[in-house]
N, C-alpha and C positions, 0 to 999 in steps of 0.2 A: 858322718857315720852315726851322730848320738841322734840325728832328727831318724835315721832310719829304725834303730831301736826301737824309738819312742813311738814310730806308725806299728811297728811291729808289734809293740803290744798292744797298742790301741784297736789294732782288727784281731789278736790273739790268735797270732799264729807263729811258729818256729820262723826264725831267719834263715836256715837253709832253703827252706819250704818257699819262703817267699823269694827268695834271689833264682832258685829254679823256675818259678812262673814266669821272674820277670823276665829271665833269661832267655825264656820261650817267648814272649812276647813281645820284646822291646825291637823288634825287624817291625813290628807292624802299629804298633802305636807309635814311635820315632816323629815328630814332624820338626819342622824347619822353624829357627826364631824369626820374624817378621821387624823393620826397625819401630814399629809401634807399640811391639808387647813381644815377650817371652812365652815357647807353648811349657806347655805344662810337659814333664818327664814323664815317661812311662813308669815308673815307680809313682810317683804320686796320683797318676792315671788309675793304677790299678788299686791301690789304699782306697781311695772316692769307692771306688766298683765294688769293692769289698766290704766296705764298713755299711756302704747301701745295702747292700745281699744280707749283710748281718746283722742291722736294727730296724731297715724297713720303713727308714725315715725318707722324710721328702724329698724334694729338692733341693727347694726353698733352704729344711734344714743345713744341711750338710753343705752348701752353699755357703751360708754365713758360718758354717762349722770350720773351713776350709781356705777362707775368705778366698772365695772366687765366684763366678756365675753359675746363675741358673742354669744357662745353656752350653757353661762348661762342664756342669757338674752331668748335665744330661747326654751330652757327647760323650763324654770321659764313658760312663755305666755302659753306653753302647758300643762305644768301641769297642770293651774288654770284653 
């Protein structure tokens, strides 16, 4: 719960607000762990897609922001 806070203000928005979205979207971002990696949560799917929308940074950045891939970070923005 404190790592959700803490994305919570990091994209600056209410926690109700946010567990409503995610609530709404976690049927379609949901995927399956794989035995060579974990996917990423629909919560943290949606933080990446948000905080991109809100400073307009790269990839690349938020990438290393995030510590995960470029082509997670760019999947993650698309899905959402």
């Amino acid at each position: 719960m404190t790592l959700l806070l803490c994305c919570v203000q990091y994209i600056r928005m209410d926690l109700i607000t946010f567990k409503s979205l995610v609530s709404r979207l976690q049927p379609a971002l949901q995927h399956l762990n794989v035995n060579s990696r974990e996917s990423l949560s629909a919560e943290e799917q949606i933080v990446i897609c948000l905080r991109f929308l809100a400073t307009g940074d790269s990839y690349c950045t938020l990438a290393f922001s995030f510590r995960v891939g470029v082509a997670t970070v760019h999947h993650a923005v698309v899905r959402v």
